[in-house]
N, C-alpha and C positions, 0 to 999 in steps of 0.2 A: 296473899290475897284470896285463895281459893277460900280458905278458914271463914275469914270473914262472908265470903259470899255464901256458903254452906249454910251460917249461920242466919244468915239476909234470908236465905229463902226458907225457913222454916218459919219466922217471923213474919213473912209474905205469904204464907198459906192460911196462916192465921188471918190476918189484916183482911184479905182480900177474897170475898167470895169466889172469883174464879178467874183467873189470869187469865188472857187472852190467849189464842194460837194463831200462828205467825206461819204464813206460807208465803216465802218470796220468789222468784222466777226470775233468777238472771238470762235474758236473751244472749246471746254470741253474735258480737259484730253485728248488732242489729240498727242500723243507718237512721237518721232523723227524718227523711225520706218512706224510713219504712212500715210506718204506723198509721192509724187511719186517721187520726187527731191531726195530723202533719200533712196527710197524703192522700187525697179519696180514691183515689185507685185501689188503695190496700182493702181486699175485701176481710175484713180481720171483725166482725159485729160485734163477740162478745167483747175484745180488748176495747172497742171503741164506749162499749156501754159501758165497761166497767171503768175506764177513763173520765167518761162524762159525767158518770154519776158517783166517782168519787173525787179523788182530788189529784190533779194533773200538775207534777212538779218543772215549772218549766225553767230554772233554773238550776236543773240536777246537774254535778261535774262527777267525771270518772276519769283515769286514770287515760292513757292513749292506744293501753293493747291488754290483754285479757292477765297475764298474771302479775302485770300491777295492781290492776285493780282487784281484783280478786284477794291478794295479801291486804291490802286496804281496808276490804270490808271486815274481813276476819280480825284484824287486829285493831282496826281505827286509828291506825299511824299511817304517816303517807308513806311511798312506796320505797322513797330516797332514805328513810331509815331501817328499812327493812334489807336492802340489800339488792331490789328488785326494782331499781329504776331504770335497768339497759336490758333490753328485750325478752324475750318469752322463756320460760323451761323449756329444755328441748328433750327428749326423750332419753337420750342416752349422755344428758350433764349430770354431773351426782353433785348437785345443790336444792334447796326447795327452802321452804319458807319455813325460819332458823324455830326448830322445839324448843327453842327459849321463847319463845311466844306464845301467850297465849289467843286460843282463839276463843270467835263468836258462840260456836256448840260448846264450846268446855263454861262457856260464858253462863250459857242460859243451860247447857246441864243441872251446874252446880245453883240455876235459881228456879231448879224442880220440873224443868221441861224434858218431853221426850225427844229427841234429837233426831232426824235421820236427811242423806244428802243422797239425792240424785242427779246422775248426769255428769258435768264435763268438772273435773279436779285441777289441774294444771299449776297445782303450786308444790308440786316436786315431787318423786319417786323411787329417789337413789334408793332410800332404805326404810321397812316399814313402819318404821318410826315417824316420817315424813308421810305419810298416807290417811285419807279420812279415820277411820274406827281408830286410829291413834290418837286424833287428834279433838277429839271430842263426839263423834258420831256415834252413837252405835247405830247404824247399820249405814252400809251405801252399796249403792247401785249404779254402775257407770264405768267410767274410763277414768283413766290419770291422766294420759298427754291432751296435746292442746287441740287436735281434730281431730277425725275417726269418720271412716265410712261407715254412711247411714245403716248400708245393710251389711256390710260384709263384716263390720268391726273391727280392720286392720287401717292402721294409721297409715293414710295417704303420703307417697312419696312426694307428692306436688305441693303439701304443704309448706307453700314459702314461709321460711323465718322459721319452720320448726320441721327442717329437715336433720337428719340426725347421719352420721360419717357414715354407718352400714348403709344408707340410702343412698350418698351420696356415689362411695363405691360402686356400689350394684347394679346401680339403674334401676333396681326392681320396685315396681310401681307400687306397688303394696309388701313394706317385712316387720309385720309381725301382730300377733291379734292382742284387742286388747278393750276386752268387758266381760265383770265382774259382778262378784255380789256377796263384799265383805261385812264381815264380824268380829267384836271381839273374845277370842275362847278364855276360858276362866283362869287359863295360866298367864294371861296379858297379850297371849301370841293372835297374830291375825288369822285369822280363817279365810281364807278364801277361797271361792268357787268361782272355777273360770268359765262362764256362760258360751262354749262354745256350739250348741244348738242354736243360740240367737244368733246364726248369720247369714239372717233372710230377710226378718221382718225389719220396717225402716223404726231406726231407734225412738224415735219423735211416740208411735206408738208401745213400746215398750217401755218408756220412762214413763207414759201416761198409765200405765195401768198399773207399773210400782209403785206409783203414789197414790192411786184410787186402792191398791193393798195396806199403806200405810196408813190409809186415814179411814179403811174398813174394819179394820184389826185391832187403830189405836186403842188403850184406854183411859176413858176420859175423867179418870180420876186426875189423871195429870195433864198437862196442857202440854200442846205438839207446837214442836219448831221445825219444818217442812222446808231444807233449802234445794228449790230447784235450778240448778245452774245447764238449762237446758243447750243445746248446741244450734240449734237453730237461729237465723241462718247461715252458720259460718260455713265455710269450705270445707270440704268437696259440696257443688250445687248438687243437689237431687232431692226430689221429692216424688211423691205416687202422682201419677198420671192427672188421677183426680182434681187434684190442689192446681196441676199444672195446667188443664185445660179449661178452669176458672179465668183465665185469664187471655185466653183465646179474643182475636182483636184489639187486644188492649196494650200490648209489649209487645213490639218487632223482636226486639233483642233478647233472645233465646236464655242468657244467662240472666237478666232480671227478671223475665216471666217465671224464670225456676225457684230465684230469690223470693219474687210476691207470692208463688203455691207455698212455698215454704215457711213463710209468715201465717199463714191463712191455716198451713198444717200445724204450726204452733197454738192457734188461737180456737181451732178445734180438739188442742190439747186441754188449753184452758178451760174452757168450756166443760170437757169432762168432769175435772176435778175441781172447780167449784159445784157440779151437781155430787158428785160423790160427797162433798162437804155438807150440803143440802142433806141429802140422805141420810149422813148420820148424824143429824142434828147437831152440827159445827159450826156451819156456815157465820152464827147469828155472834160467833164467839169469836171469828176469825179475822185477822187483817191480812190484807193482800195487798203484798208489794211487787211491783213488778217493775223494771227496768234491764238497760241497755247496759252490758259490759265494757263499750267504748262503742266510738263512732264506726261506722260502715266502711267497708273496700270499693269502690265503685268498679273499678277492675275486677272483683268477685260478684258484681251484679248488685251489692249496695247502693245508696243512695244516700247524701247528708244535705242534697237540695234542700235552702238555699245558704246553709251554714258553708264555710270555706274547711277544707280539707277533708283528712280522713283521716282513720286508724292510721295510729301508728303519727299520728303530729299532734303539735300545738294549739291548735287549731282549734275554732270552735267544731268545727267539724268530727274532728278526734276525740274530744274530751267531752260534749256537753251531751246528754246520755237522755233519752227517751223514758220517762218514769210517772207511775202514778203511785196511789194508796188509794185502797178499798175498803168500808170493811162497813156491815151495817148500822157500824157503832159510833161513825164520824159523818157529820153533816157534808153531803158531798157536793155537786155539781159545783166545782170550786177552780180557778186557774191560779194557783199556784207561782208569783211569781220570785218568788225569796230564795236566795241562794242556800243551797245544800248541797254535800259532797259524801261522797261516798264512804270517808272516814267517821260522819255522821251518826251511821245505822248501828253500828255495836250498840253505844251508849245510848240509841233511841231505844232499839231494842229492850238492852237492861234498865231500860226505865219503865218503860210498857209491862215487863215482867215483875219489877218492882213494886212499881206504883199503879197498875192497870189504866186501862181508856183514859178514865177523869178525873184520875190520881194525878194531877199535872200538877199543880200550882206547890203545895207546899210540902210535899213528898219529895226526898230525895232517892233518886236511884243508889247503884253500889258504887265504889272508887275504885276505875280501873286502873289508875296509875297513869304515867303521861301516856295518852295517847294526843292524838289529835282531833278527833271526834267530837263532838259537840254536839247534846241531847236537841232534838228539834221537832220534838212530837207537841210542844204547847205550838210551835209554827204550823204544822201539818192541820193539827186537831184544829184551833183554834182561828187559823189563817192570820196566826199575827207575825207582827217583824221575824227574819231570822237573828238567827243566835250570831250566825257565822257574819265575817267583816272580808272575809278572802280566803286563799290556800294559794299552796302549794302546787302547782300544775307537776313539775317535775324539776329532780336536777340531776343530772346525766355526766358524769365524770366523764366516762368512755366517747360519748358520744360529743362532748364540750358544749353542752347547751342546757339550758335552763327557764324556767316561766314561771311568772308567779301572777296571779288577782288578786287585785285588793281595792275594795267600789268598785265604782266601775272600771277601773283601768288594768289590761293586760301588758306585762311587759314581756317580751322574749331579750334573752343574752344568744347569740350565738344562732346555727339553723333552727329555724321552730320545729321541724320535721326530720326526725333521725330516718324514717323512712324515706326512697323518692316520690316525688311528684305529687304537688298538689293543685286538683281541683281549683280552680277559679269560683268566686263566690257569683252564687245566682244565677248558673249555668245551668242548662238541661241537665238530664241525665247525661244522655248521648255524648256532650260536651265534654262532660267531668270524666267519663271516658276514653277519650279520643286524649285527654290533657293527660292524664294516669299512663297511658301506652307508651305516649310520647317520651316523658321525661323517663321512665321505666329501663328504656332499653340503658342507657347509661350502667345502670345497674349499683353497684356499691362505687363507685366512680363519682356517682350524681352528685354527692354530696361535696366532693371538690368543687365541681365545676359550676353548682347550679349556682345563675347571678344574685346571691342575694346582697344588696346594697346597706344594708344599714349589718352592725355586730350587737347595735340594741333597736329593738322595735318597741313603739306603744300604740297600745290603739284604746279608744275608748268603747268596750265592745256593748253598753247600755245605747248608745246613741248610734252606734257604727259595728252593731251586733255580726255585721257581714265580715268584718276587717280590712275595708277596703283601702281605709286612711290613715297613716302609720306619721305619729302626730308627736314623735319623741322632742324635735327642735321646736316646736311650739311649745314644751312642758318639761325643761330642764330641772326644775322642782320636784315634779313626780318621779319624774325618771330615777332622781338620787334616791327619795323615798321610799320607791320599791327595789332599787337595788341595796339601801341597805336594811330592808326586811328581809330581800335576798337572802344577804350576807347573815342572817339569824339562821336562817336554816341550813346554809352551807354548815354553819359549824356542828346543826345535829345530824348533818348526815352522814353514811357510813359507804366506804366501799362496793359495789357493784358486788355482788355475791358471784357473779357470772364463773363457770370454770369451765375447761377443755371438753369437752367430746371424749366418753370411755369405753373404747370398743367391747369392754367387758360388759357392755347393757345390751349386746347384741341379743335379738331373742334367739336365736340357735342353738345358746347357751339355756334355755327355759325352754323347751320345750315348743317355740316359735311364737312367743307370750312376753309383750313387755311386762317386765316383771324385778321391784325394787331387786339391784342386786349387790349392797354391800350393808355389813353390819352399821354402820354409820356412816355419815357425811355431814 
């Protein structure tokens, strides 16, 4: 495939006066709740203008926790083929998302773009084979595991779901550091520099000024693919004072006032680096995409009011993702309301790069081989029907449960929520928290005991968007329909890739540095 693509983009420099550049901004655990389109509280101006006055996708689906979806987007296969449909990398598992895969930067390398990634990695570290500048980047800047303290850069032990055995052992709140700023050297090996001076400044601003470096320096004979997979605002809360006392009078609750500065610190990110795009006369060439990694924590001061659930379920709460497209090239002030998934963007992407802006109709992009993705840039551009008919929510060996959409009808087999406790749909904040505490203490227990009554749920989530009416014995018809669409994708899914905890990832052994430690995995 590469051959072919090699070939595509020499023929597409030809073709096409000047291929677009792509800057995308994945948020972390940023709740439906958390944006200013959704929530006027959120003082967030630039994301709202650029929302408003581009085109606001309100029917985005993502994956339910971050290195699902994340494999997703890179590959544009769902996550249950990937190996990564039961829960997150954890620091010290030696699996990542399989180098038989190719990704999105090796995608649009090979169709003459500059490539570079900032910010949070989390789709594996065993070995550095599995690490961005292998994987199609030349350069990044960031972390590999799934959180990090803002300023200190050592992977929080509080990080539930991605605590790692040395952690657990320890007690120790913080072991081990870990931000970077890799390359790759001419003999294929990775270079890396372990930025251990940055552990002061809050990350939010140094990831903003690595990309104001990369888009100062770029050259614009080639066209730049800018992916920011920023951390904001996932866990640990902190933000500068500043962001935080924006919000003075307005949030009692100590942990969502830190949440909202931290949105607000994000969007003064944004802010930046569309002016530095501006400055180097980009801006006019660029498209900006931005969205939500999964749904919000509300126990971590998120928000998915008035959607039902959160990270880590079924839920629309979990899965349906906060997202626009900008760019001066697309007619905007548009809502969006056409289904899209985040296995989508590869192949929107390599059609954009193919075929440029208004190269839609009878230009084909390149053949990526089965994914699941589906081009939806004549949707975005155009505001016309989607492509897509449904997906794949998830299907969870480990955890025996499953979801699929398809129209309007969601089905669940099994608990919708591997995580516990969810939120009540159309609840305050306050509410959805006080519900999250409660069912919480249970702990990995919950999922025994929690009363769910039905083994298949349906809801029609176009008309009953909240979930509140679960309408399976009304629609014995549907129910078989999507359970034997189901049954299509059971059979192309694989294994859980998930493996043991390897004390050998202790950083004691690296110098106090998470850091890949075996020649393969």
């Amino acid at each position: 495939m590469f051959q072919g693509l090699a070939l595509l983009a020499v023929l597409v420099a030809g073709a096409l006066s000047k291929q677009p550049n792509v800057v995308l901004l994945l948020a972390d655990d940023l709740g439906w709740a958390d944006v200013p389109w959704h929530e006027s509280k959120v003082i967030a101006p630039t994301l709202l203008d650029l929302a408003k006055s581009g085109v606001i996708l309100e029917q985005h689906y993502v994956q339910p926790i971050c290195t699902p979806t994340r494999g997703a987007f890179m590959t544009g296969k769902y996550a249950a083929r990937l190996g990564l449909q039961h829960a997150v990398i954890g620091p010290d598992t030696p699996y990542g998302l399989s180098t038989d895969e190719t990704t999105a930067a090796q995608v649009m390398g090979k169709l003459g773009y500059s490539v570079h990634g900032i910010g949070k990695w989390h789709l594996g570290h065993c070995s550095w084979d599995h690490t961005p500048v292998k994987r199609g980047f030349e350069t990044f800047y960031g972390f590999f595991n799934g959180a990090l303290d803002y300023y200190t850069k050592m992977l929080p032990a509080e990080a539930r779901g991605e605590r790692s055995s040395i952690e657990a052992k320890t007690g120790k709140k913080d072991t081990g550091f870990d931000f970077r700023f890799n390359t790759l050297k001419a003999d294929g090996t990775v270079d890396d520099v372990v930025l251990r001076s940055e552990n002061e400044t809050y990350s939010t601003y140094l990831f903003t000024e690595q990309a104001k470096k990369v888009i100062t320096k770029h050259d614009q004979s080639k066209p730049l693919f800018l992916y920011l997979p920023f951390q904001n605002p996932h866990f640990p809360q902190e933000v500068p004072s500043e962001y935080y006392d924006m919000y003075e009078g307005i949030e009692e609750d100590k942990t969502r006032r830190t949440v909202l500065g931290m949105v607000s610190a994000l969007d003064d990110a944004v802010k930046d680096i569309i002016v530095s795009l501006k400055a180097s006369d980009m801006w006019e060439n660029t498209i900006f995409i931005f969205m939500a990694d999964n749904g919000g924590n509300p126990k971590d001061g998120q928000s998915n009011v008035p959607l039902k659930g959160s990270k880590g379920t079924y839920w629309e709460g979990g899965i349906r993702s906060s997202a626009f497209v900008n760019s001066p090239m697309i007619k905007g002030g548009a809502m969006n309301h056409e289904l899209i998934h985040v296995t989508d963007w590869l192949p929107t992407l390599a059609h954009l790069a193919s075929c440029g802006v208004e190269h839609r109709e009878h230009c084909q992009g390149p053949n990526l081989g089965d994914i699941d993705g589906i081009n939806q840039w004549s949707t975005i551009y155009g505001s016309g029907e989607s492509n897509r008919t449904g997906f794949l929510v998830n299907i969870d060996q480990l955890s025996k449960n499953a979801a699929i959409r398809l129209g309007k009808w969601k089905l669940f087999q099994g608990n919708p929520e591997p995580r516990p406790g969810t939120p009540s749909p159309k609840m305050t904040y306050e509410n959805n928290v006080e519900v999250q505490r409660r069912y919480s203490k249970f702990g990995d227990q919950n999922q025994k005991t929690f009363p769910w009554p039905f083994k298949v749920q349906l809801y029609d989530v176009i008309s009953d968007p909240y979930e509140e009416k679960e309408v399976s014995k009304e629609n014995p018809d549907v129910v078989q329909e999507l359970l034997d669409a189901l049954k299509v994708y059971r059979d192309k899914a694989v294994a859980p890739a998930n493996k043991k905890k390897d004390p050998n990832a202790d950083p004691k052994y690296f110098d106090g540095v998470w850091t890949p430690w075996l020649k393969s995995c």
